[in-house]
C-alpha positions, 0 to 999 in steps of 0.5 A: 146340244144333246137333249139332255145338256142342261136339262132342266133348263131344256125342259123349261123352255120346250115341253115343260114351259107351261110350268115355268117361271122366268126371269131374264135368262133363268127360269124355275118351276112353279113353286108348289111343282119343284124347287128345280131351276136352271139358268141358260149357262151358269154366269154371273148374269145366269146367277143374277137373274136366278137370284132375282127369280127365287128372291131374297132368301129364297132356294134354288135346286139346280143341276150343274157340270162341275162342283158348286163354287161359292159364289158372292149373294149364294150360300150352299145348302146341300148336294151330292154328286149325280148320275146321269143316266139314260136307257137306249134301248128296252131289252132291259125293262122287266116284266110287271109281276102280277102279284103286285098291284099298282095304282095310277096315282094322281091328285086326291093321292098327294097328301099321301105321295108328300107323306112317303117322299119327305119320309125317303127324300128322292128329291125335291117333291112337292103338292103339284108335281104329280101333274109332270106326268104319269105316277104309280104306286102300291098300297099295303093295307090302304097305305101308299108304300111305294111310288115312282113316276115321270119329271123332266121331259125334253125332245125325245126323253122323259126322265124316271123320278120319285122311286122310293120305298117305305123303309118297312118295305124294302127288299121287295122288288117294288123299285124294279116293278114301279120303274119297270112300269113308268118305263113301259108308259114312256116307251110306248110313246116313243121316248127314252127313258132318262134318270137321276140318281145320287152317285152314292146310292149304289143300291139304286144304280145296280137296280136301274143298270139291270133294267138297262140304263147306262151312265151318260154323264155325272152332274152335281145336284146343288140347294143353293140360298139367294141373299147370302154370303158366299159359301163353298 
């Protein structure tokens, strides 16, 4: 199995296990970290025991190799379809501008770091999920108007997460500047830099392509509701 395959799972059971929930065969992030879970294959026993972990009418966030199928006890909240992708070597990192400054972001920061992730929704964030790695941002005027920073980490990958940018901001370079910097940090201990994006936000896809990530696999990114009929 590749380090990436079934990923969150991976990260749950290696690097990350510190911040994991379990039950049986699936496993999920303390609630106020992410909404992200995994189960160890996506089976009727693999459903079951996430069922139980997230409990009734509770949310799962989940990556999968093919598209949802409704299944009995789940309904299908949202999703998109997903890149994968994974950045081999460093030549297409760029250069920092010394223009911009950034901020390493931590805990008296998440108050503001929730307030512009639910504004640009890059996915699941929650009060705790700074403390997955490292987090910048820049400020404008005092207020937080970009960020980028560090999720899932397995074996030998630490994964790009929480891009965004205030819509007022845009156009700028912040997206490069920021993801350019967390990759730097994770280069210098020896790791690929891995990431997710949503296959429709060609913008974003262009951006990580120059800073030399290629698309490994695509994946289907699932917000699935326990104690429900099914849904496709």
């Amino acid at each position: 199995m590749h380090p990436l395959d079934n990923v969150i799972w991976q990260a749950l059971t290696t690097r990350q296990a510190a911040f994991a929930e379990i039950c049986d065969n699936a496993r999920r992030f303390n609630r106020d970290v992410t909404s992200l879970c995994a189960f160890d294959a996506p089976s009727d026993t693999g459903y079951d025991a996430l069922a139980r972990l997230v409990r009734d009418r509770g949310t799962a966030a989940v990556f999968l190799e093919r598209p949802y199928e409704g299944r009995a006890g789940w309904e299908f909240v949202g999703g998109a379809p997903l890149l994968e992708m994974v950045c081999e070597n460093g030549s297409g990192v760029g250069a920092v501008s010394s223009d911009v400054k950034l901020q390493e972001l931590g805990t008296t920061d998440s108050t503001d770091m929730m307030e512009l992730t639910s504004l640009t929704k890059p996915g699941p964030f929650g009060t705790r999920t700074h403390e997955l790695g490292y987090y910048v941002g820049i400020r404008n005027k005092g207020k937080l108007v970009a960020m980028a920073g560090e999720r899932l980490k397995v074996p030998g990958y630490t994964e790009v997460s929480a891009v965004c940018t205030h819509p007022n901001h845009l156009g700028k370079g912040y997206a490069q500047v920021l993801t350019s910097e967390v990759m730097r940090r994770i280069r210098e201990r020896g790791e690929k830099p891995f990431l997710h994006v949503r296959t429709a936000n060609t913008r974003a896809v262009q951006i990580y392509e120059k800073l030399g990530f290629r698309t490994r696999v695509e994946l289907h990114y699932a917000i699935l509701r326990a104690g429900s009929p099914a849904q496709p």
